[in-house]
BALOBA-1460 file (C-alpha; in Angstrom, 3 decimals):
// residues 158
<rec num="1" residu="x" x="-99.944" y="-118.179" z="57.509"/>
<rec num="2" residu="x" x="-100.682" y="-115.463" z="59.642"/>
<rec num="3" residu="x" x="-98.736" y="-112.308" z="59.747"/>
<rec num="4" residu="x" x="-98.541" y="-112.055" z="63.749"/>
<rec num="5" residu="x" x="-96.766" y="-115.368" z="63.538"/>
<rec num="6" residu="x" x="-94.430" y="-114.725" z="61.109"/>
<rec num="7" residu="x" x="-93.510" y="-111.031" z="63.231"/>
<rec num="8" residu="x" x="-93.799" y="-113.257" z="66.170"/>
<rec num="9" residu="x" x="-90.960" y="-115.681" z="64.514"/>
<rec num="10" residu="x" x="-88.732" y="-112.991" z="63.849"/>
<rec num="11" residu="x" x="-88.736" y="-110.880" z="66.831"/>
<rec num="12" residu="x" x="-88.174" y="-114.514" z="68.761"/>
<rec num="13" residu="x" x="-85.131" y="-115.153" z="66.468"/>
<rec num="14" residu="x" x="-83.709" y="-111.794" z="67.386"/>
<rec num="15" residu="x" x="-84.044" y="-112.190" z="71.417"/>
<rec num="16" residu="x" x="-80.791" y="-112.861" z="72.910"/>
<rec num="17" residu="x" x="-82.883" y="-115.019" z="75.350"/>
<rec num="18" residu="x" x="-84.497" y="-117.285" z="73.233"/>
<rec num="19" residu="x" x="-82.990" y="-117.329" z="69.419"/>
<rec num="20" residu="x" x="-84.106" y="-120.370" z="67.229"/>
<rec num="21" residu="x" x="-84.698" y="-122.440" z="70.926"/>
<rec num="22" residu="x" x="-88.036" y="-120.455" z="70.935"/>
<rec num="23" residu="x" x="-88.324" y="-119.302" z="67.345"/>
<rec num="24" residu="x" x="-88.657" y="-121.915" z="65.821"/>
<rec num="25" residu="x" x="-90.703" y="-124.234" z="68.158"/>
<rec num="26" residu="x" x="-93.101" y="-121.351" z="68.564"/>
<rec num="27" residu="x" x="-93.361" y="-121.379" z="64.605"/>
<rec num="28" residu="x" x="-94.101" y="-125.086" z="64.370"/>
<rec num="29" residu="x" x="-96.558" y="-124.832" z="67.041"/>
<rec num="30" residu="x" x="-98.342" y="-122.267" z="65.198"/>
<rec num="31" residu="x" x="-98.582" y="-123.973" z="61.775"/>
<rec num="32" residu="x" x="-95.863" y="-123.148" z="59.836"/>
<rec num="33" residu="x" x="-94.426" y="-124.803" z="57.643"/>
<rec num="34" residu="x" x="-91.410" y="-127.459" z="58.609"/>
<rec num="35" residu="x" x="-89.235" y="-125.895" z="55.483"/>
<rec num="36" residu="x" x="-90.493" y="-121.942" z="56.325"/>
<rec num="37" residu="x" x="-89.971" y="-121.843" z="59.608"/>
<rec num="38" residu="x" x="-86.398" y="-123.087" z="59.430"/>
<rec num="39" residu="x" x="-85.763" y="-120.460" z="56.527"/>
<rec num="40" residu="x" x="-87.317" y="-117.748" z="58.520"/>
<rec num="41" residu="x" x="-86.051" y="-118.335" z="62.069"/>
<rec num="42" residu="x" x="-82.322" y="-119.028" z="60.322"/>
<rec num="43" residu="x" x="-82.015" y="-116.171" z="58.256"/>
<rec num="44" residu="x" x="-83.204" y="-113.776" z="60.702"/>
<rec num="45" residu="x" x="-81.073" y="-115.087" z="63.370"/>
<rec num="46" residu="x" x="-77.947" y="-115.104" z="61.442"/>
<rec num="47" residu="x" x="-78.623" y="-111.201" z="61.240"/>
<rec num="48" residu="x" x="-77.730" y="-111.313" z="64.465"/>
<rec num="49" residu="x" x="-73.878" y="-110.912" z="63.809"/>
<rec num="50" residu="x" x="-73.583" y="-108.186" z="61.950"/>
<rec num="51" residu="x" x="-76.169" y="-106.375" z="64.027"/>
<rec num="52" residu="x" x="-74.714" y="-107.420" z="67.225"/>
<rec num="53" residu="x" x="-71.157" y="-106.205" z="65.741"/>
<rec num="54" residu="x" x="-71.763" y="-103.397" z="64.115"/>
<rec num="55" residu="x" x="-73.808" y="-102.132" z="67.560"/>
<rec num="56" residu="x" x="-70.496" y="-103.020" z="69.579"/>
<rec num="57" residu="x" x="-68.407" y="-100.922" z="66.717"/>
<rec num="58" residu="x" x="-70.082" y="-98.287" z="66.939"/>
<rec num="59" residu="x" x="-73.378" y="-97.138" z="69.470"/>
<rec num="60" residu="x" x="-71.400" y="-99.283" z="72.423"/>
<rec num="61" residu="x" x="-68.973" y="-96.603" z="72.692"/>
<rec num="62" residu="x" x="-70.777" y="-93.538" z="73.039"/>
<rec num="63" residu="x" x="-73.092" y="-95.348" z="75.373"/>
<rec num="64" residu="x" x="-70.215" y="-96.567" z="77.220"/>
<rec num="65" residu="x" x="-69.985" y="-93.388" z="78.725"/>
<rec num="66" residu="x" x="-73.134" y="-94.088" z="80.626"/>
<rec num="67" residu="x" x="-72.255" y="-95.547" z="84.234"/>
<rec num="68" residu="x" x="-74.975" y="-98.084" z="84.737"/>
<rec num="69" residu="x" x="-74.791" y="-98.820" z="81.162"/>
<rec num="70" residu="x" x="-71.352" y="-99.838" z="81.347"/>
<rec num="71" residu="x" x="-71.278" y="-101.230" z="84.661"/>
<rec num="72" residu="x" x="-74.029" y="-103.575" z="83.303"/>
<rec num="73" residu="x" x="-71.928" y="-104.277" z="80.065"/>
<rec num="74" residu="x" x="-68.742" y="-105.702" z="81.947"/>
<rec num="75" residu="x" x="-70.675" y="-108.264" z="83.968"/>
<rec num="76" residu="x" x="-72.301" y="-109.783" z="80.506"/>
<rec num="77" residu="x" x="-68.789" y="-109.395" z="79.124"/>
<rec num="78" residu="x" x="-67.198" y="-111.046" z="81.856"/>
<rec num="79" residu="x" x="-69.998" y="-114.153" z="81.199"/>
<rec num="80" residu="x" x="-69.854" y="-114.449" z="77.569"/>
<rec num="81" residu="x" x="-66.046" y="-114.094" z="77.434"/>
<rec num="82" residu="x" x="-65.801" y="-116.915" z="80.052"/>
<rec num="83" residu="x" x="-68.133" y="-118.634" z="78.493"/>
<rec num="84" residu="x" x="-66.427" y="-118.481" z="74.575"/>
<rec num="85" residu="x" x="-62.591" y="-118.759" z="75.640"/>
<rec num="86" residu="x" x="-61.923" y="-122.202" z="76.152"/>
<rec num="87" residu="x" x="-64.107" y="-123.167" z="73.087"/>
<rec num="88" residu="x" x="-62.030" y="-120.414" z="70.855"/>
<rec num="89" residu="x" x="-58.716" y="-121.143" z="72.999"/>
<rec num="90" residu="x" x="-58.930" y="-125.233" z="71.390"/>
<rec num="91" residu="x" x="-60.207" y="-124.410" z="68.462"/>
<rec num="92" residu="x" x="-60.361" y="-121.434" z="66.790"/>
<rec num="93" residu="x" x="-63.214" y="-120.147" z="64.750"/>
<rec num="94" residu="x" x="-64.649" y="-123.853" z="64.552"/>
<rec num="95" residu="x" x="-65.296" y="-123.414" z="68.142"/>
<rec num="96" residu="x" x="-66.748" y="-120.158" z="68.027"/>
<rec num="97" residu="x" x="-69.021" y="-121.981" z="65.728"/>
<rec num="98" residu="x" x="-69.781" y="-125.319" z="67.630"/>
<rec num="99" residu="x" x="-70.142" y="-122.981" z="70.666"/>
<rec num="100" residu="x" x="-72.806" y="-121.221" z="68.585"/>
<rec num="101" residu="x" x="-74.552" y="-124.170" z="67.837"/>
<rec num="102" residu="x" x="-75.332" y="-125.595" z="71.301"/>
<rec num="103" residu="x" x="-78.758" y="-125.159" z="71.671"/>
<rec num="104" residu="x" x="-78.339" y="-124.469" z="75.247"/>
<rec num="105" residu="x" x="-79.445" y="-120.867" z="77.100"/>
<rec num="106" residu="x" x="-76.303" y="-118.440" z="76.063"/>
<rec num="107" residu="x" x="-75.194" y="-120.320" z="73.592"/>
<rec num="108" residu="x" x="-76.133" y="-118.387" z="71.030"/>
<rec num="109" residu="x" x="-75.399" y="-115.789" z="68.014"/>
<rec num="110" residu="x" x="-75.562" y="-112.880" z="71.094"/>
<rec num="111" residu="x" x="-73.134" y="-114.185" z="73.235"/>
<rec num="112" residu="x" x="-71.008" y="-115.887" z="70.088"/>
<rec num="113" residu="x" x="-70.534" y="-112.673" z="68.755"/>
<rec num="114" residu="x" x="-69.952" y="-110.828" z="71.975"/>
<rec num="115" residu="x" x="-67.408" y="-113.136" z="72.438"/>
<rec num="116" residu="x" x="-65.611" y="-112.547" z="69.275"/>
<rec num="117" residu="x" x="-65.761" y="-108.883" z="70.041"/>
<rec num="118" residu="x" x="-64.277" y="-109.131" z="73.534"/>
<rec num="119" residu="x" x="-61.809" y="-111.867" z="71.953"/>
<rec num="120" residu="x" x="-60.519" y="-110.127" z="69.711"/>
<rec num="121" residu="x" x="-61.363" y="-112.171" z="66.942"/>
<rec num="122" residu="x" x="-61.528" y="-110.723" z="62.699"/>
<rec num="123" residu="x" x="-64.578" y="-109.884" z="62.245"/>
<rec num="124" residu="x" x="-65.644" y="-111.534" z="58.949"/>
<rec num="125" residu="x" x="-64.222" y="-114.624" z="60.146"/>
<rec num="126" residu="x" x="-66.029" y="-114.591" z="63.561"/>
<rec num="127" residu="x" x="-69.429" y="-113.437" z="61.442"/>
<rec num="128" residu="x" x="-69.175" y="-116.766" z="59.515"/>
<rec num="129" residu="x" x="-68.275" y="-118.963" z="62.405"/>
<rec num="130" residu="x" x="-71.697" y="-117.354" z="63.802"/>
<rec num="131" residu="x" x="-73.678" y="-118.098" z="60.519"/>
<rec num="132" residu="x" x="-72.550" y="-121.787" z="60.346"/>
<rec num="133" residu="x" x="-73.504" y="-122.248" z="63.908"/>
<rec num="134" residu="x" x="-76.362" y="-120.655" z="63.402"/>
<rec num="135" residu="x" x="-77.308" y="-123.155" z="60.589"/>
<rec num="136" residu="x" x="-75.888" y="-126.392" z="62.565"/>
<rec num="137" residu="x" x="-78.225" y="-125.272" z="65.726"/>
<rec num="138" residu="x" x="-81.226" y="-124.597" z="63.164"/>
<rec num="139" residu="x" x="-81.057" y="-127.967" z="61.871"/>
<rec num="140" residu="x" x="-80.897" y="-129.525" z="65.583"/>
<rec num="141" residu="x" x="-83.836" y="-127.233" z="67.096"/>
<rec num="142" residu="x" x="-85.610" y="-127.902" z="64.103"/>
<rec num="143" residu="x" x="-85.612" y="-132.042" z="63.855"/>
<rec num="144" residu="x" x="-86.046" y="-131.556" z="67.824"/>
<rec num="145" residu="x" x="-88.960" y="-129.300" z="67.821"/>
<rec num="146" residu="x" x="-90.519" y="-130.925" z="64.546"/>
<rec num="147" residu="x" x="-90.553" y="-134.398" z="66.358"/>
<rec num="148" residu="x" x="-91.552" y="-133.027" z="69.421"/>
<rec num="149" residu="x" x="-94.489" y="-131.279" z="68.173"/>
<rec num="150" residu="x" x="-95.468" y="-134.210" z="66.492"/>
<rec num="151" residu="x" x="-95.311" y="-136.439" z="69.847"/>
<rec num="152" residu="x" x="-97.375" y="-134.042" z="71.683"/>
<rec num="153" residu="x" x="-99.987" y="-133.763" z="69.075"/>
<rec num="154" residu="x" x="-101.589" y="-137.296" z="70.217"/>
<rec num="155" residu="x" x="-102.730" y="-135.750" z="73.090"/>
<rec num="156" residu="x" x="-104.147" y="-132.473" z="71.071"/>
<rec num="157" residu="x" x="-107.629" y="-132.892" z="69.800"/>
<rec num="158" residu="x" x="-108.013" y="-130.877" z="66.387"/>
């Protein structure tokens, strides 16, 4: 296995725009292993959380202080806390976590835990409703993408 896939892998994981929905497709694609690629993409992007928190503890505030940063802040605030609510709202940290595991654009560890943040929500609690969604929406992109991959390989000549 090459090492520009693997660094390719994890710097897909840790994309707010494409998480394990590009990770771990991209990894298949390439090669990797079925088993290795979920390991890798996973773990990486459930150190997402306590990046993503610790950033909004502590650098978010001093750059708050930065007009256009901030300004740009409060409209993807304003998203992922509409976004999270009603999930949280019904059910607590289990929907933080289901929310997280909806393989769908902005559904993901970035906007789960900016969610928490904005919600309010304790912050080891809200890191493992993160992890196990991260997990649950490994498992789904991974059957997906390994069945997919192996559809589309009868029209690949090797």
């Amino acid at each position: 296995m090459k090492p520009s896939i693997i660094a390719w892998a994890v710097l897909l994981s840790l994309l707010p725009i494409s998480e394990l929905r590009g990770s771990i497709p991209y990894s298949l694609a390439s090669g990797m292993p079925v088993g290795a690629a979920f390991a890798l993409c996973v773990a990486v992007n459930m150190l997402v959380g306590p990046i993503g928190w610790l950033f909004l503890s502590t650098l978010h505030r001093l750059l708050c202080r930065w007009r256009p940063y901030a300004a740009a802040f409060e409209r993807i605030v304003e998203r992922a806390r509409r976004k999270v609510r009603a999930a949280v709202e019904r059910w607590g940290y289990w929907g933080l976590a289901v929310f997280v595991a909806i393989p769908l654009p902005f559904t993901g560890a970035w906007t789960g835990i900016l969610g928490a943040w904005v919600l309010g929500m304790e912050a080891r609690k809200s890191l493992a409703a993160v992890a196990a969604g991260v997990l649950i929406a490994g498992v789904v992109v991974t059957l997906v993408s390994f069945f997919g991959v192996k559809a589309f390989s009868i029209f690949l000549k090797r």
